[in-house]
N, CA, C and O atoms as CSV, one atom per row, in Angstrom:
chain,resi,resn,atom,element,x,y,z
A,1,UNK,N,N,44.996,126.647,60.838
A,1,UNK,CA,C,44.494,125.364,61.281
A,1,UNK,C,C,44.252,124.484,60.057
A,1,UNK,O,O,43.756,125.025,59.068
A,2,UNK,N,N,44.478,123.495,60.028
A,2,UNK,CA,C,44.893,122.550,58.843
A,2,UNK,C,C,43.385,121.298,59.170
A,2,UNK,O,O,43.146,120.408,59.986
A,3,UNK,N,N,42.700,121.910,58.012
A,3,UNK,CA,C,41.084,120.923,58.313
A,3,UNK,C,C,41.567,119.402,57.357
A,3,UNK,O,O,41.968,119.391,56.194
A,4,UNK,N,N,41.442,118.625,57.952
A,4,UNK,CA,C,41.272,116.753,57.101
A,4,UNK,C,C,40.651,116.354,56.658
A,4,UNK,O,O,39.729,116.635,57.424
A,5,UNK,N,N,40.351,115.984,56.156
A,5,UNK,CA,C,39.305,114.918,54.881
A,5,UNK,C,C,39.046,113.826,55.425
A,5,UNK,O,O,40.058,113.456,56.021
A,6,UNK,N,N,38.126,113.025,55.552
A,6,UNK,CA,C,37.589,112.083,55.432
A,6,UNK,C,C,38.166,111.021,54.772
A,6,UNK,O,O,38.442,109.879,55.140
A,7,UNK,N,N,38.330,111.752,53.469
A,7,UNK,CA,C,38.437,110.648,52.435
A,7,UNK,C,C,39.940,110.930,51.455
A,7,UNK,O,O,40.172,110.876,50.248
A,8,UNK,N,N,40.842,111.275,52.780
A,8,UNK,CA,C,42.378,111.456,52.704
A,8,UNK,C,C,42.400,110.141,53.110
A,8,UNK,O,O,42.126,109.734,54.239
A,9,UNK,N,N,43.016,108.942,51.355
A,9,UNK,CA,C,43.381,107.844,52.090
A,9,UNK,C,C,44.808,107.761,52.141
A,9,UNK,O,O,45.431,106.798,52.587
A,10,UNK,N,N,45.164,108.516,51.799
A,10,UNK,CA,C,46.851,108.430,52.073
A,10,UNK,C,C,47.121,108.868,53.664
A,10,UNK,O,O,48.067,108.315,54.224
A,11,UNK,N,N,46.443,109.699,54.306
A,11,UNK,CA,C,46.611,110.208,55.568
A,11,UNK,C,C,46.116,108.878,56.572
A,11,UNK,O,O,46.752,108.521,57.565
A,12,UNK,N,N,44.543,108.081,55.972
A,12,UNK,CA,C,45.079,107.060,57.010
A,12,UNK,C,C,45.984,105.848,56.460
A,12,UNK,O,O,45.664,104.702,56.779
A,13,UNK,N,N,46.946,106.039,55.760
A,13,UNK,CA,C,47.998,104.420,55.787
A,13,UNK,C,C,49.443,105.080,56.161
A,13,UNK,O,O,50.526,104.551,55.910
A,14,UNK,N,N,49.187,106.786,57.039
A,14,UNK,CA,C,50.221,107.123,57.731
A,14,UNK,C,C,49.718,106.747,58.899
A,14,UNK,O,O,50.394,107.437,59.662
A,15,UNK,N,N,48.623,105.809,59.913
A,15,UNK,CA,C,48.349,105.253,60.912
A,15,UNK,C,C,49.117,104.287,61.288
A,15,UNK,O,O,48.884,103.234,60.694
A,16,UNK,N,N,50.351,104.235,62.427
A,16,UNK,CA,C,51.275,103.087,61.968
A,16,UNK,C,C,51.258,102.685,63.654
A,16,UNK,O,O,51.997,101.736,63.913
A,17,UNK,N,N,50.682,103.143,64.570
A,17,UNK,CA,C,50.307,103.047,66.106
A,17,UNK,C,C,48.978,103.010,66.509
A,17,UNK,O,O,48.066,103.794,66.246
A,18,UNK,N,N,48.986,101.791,67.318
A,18,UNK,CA,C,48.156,101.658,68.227
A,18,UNK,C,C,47.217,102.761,68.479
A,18,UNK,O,O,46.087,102.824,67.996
A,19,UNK,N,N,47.904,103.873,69.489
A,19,UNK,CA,C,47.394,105.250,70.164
A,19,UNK,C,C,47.348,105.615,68.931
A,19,UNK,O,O,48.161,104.694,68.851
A,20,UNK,N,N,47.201,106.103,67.674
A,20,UNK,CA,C,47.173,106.897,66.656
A,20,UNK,C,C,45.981,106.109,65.739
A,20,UNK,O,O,45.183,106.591,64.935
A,21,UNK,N,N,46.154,104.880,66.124
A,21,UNK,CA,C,44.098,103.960,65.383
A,21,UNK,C,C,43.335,104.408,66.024
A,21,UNK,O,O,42.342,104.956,65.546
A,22,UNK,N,N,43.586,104.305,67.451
A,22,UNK,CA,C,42.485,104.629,68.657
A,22,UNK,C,C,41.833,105.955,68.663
A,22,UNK,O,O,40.701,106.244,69.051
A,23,UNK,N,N,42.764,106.715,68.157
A,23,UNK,CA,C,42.348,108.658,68.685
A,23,UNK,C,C,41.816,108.830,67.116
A,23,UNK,O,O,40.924,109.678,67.092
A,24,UNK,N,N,42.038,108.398,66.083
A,24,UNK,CA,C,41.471,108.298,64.492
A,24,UNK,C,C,39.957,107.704,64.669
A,24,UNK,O,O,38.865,108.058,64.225
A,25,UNK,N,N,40.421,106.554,65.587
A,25,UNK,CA,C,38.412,106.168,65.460
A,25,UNK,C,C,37.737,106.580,67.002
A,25,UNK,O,O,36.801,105.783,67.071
A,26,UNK,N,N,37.719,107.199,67.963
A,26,UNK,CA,C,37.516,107.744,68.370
A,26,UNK,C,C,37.211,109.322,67.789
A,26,UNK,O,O,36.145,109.849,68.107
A,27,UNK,N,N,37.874,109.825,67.202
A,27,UNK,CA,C,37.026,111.274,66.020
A,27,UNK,C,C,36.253,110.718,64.807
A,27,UNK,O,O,35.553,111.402,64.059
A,28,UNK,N,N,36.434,109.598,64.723
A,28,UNK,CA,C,35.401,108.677,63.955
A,28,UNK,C,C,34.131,108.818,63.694
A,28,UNK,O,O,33.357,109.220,62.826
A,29,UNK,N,N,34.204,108.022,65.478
A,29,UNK,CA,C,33.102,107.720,66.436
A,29,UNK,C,C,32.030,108.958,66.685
A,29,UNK,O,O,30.802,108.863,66.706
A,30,UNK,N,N,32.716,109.970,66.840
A,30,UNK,CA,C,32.398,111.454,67.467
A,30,UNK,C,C,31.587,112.165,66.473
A,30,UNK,O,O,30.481,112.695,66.576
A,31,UNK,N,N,32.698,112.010,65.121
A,31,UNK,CA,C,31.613,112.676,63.920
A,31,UNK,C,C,30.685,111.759,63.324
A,31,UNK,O,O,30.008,112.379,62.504
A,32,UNK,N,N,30.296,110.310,63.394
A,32,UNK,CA,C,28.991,109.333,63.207
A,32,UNK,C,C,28.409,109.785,64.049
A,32,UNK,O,O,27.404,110.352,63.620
A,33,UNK,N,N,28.565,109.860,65.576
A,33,UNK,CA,C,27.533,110.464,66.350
A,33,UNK,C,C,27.151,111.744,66.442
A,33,UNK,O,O,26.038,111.909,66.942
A,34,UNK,N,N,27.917,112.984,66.011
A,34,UNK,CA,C,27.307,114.201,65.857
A,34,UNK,C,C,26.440,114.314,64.296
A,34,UNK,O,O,25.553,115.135,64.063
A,35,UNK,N,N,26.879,113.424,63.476
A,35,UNK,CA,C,26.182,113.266,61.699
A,35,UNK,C,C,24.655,112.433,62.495
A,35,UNK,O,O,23.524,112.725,62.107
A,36,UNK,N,N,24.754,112.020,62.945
A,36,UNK,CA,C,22.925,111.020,63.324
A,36,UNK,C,C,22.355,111.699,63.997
A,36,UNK,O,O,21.128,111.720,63.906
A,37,UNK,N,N,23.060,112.556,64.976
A,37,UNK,CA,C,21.991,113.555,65.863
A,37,UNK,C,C,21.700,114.841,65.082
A,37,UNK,O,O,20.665,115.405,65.439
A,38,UNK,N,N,22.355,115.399,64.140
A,38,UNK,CA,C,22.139,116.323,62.973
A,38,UNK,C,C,20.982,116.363,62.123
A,38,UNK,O,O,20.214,117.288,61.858
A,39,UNK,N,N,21.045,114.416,61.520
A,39,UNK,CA,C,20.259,114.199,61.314
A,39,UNK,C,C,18.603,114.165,61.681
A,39,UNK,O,O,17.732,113.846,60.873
A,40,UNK,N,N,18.404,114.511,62.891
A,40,UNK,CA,C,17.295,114.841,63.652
A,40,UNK,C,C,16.814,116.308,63.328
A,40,UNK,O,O,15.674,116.633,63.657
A,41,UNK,N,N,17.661,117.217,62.683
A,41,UNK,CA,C,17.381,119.075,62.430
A,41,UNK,C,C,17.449,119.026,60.942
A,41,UNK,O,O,17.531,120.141,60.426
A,42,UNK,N,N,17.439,118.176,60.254
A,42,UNK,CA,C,17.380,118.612,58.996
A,42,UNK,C,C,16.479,118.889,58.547
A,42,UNK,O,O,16.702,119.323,57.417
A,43,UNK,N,N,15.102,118.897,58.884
A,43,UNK,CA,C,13.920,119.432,58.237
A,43,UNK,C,C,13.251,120.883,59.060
A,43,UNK,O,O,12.163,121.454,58.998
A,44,UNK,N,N,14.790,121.165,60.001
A,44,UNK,CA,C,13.955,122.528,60.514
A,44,UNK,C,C,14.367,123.790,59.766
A,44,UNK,O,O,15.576,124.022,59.757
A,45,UNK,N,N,13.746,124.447,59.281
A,45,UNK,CA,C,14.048,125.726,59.191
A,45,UNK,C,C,15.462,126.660,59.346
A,45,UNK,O,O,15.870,127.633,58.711
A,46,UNK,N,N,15.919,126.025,60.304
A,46,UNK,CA,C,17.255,126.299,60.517
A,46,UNK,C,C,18.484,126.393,59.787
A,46,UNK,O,O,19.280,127.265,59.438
A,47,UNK,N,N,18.251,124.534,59.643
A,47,UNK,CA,C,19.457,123.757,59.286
A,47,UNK,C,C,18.926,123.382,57.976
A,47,UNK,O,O,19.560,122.631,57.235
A,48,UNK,N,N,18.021,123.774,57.725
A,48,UNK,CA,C,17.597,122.948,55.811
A,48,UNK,C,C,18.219,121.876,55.534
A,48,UNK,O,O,19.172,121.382,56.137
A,49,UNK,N,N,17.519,121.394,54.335
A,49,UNK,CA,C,18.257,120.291,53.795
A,49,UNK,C,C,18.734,120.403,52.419
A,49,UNK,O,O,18.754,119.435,51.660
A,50,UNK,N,N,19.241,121.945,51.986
A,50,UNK,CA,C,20.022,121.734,51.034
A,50,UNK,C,C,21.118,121.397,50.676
A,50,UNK,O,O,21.840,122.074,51.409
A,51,UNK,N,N,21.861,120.719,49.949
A,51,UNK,CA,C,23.323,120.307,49.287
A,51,UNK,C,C,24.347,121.483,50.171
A,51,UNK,O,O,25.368,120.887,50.515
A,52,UNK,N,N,24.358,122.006,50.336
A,52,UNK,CA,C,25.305,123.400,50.405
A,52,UNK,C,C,25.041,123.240,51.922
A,52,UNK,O,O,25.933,122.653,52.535
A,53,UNK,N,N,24.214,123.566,52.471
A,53,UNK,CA,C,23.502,123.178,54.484
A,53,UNK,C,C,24.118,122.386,54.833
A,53,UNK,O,O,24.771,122.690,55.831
A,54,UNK,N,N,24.333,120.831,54.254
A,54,UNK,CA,C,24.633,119.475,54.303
A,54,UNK,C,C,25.864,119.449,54.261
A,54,UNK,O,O,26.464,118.775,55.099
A,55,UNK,N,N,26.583,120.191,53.252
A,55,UNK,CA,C,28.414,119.681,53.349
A,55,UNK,C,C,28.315,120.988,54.098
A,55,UNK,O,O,27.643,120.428,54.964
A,56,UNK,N,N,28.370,121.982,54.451
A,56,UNK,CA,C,28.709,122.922,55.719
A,56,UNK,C,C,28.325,122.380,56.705
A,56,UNK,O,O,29.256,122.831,57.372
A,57,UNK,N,N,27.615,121.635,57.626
A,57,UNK,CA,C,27.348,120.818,58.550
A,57,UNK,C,C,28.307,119.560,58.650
A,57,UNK,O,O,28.541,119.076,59.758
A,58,UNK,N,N,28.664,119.219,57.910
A,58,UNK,CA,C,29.106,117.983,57.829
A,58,UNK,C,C,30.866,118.060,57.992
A,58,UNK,O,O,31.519,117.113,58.432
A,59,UNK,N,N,31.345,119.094,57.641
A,59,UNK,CA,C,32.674,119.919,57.738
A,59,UNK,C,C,32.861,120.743,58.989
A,59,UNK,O,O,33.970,121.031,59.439
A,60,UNK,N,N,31.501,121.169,59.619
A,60,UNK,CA,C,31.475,122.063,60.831
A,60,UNK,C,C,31.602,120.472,62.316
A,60,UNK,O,O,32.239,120.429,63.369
A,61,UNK,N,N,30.646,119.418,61.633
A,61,UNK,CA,C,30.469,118.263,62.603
A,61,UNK,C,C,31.939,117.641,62.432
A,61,UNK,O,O,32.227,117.075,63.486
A,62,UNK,N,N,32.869,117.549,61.588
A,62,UNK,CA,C,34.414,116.660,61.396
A,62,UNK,C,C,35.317,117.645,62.100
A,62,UNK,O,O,36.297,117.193,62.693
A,63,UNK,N,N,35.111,118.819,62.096
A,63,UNK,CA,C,36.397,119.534,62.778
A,63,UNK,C,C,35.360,119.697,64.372
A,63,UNK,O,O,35.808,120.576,65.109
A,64,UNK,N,N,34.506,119.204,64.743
A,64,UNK,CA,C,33.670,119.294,66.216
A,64,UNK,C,C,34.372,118.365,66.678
A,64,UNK,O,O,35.134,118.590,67.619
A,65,UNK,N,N,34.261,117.091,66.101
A,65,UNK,CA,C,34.830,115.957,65.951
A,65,UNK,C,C,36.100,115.618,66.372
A,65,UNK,O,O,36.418,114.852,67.281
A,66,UNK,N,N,37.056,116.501,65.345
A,66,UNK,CA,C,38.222,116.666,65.785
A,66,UNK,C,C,38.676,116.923,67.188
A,66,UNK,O,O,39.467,116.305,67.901
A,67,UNK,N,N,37.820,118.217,67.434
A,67,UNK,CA,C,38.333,118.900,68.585
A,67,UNK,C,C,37.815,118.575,69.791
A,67,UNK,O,O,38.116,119.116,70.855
A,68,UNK,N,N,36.859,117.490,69.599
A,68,UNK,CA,C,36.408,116.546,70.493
A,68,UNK,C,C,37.658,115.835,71.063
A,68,UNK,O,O,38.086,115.811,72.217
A,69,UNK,N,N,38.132,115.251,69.904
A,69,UNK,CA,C,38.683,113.680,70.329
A,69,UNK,C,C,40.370,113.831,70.794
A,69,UNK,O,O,41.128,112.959,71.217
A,70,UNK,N,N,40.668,115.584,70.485
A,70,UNK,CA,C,42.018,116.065,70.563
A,70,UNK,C,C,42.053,116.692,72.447
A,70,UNK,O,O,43.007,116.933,73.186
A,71,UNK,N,N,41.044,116.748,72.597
A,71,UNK,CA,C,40.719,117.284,74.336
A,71,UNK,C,C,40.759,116.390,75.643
A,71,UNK,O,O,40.803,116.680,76.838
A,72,UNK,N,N,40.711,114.656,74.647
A,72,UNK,CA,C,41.277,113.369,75.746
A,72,UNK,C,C,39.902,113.260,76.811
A,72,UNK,O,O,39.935,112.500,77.779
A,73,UNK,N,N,39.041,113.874,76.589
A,73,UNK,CA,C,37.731,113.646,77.515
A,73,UNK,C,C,36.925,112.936,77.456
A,73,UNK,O,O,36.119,112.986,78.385
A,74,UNK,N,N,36.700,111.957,76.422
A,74,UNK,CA,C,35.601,111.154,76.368
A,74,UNK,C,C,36.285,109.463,76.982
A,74,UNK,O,O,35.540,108.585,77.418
A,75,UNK,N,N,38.054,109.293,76.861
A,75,UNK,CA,C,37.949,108.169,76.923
A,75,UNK,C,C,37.928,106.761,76.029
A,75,UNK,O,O,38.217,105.564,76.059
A,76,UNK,N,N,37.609,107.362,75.566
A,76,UNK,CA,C,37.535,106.079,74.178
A,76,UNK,C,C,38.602,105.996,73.760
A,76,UNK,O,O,38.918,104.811,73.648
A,77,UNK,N,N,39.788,107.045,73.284
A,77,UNK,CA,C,41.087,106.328,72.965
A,77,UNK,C,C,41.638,105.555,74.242
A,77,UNK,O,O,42.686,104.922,74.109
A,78,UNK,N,N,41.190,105.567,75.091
A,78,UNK,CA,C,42.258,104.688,76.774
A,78,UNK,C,C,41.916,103.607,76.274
A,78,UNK,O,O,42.710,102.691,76.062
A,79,UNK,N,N,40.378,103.556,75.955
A,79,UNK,CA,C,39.571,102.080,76.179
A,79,UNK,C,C,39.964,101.277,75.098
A,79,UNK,O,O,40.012,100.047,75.109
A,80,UNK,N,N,40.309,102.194,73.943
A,80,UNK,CA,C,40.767,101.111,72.707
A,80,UNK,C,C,41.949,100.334,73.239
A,80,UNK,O,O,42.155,99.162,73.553
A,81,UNK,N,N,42.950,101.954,73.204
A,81,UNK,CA,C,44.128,101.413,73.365
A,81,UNK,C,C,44.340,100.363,74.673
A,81,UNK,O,O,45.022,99.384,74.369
A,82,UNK,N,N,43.913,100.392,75.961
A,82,UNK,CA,C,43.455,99.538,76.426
A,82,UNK,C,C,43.776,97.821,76.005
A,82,UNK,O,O,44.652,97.014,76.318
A,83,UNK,N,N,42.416,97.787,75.033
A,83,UNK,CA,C,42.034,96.294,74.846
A,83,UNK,C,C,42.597,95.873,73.796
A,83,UNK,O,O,42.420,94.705,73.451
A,84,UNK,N,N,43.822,97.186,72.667
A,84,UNK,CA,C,44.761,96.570,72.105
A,84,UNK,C,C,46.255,96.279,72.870
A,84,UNK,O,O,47.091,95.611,72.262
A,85,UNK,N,N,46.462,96.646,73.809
A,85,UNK,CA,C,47.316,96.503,74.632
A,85,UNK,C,C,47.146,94.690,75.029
A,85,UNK,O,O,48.041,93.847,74.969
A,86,UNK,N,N,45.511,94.461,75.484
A,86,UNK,CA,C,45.254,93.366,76.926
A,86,UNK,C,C,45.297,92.129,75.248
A,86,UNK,O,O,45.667,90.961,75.365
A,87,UNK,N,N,44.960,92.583,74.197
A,87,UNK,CA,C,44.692,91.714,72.761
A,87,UNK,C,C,46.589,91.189,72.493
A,87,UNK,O,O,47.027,90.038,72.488
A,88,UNK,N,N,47.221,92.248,72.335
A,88,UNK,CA,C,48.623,91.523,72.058
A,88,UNK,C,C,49.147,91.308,73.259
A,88,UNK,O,O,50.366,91.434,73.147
A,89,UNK,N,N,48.832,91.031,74.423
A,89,UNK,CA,C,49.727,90.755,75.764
A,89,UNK,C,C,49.247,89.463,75.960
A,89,UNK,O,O,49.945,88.699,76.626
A,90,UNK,N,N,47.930,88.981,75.396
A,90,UNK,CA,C,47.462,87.391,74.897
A,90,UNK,C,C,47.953,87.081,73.908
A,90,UNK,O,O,47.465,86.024,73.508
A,91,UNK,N,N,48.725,87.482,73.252
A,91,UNK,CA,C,49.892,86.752,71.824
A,91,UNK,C,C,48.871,86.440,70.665
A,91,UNK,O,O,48.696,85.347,70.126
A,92,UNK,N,N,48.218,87.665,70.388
A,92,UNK,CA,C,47.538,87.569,69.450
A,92,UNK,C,C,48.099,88.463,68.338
A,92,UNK,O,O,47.989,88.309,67.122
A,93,UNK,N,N,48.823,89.584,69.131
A,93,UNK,CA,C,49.591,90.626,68.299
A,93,UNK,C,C,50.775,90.805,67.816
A,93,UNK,O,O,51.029,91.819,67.166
């Protein structure tokens, strides 16, 4: 299984579709919102807040992320792609 980076910028200026922006920020979306609710356990016992806790969480929350946004259940890529569809069918695109 082949884990991604974040901060692979060559991987996003291979984004050259619509459906392929949408499902990128949609796992975006997924790992900002699993990183802020994380943020709520960092002072337990559990999850500590050391350096080492923090990027293992943060690598465990991007491939959650992933496999979130690869399962088509939340929706959010329809809705993008969607309103980039209804955006260039008004001749904006």
């Amino acid at each position: 299984m082949k884990i991604d980076t974040y901060w692979d910028m060559a991987q996003l200026s291979q984004i050259k579709t619509g459906s392929s922006a949408a499902k990128a920020f949609e796992e975006e979306f997924v790992h900002l919102f699993l990183k802020e609710v994380r943020k709520e356990f960092e002072n337990s016992p559990f999850f500590g807040g050391s350096f080492g806790n923090k990027l293992y969480f943060d690598m465990f929350d991007m491939q959650l992320a992933h496999t979130i946004a690869e399962s088509d259940r939340l929706g959010i890529k329809e809705y993008i792609q969607e309103a980039i569809e209804q955006y260039e069918r008004n001749g904006h695109g």
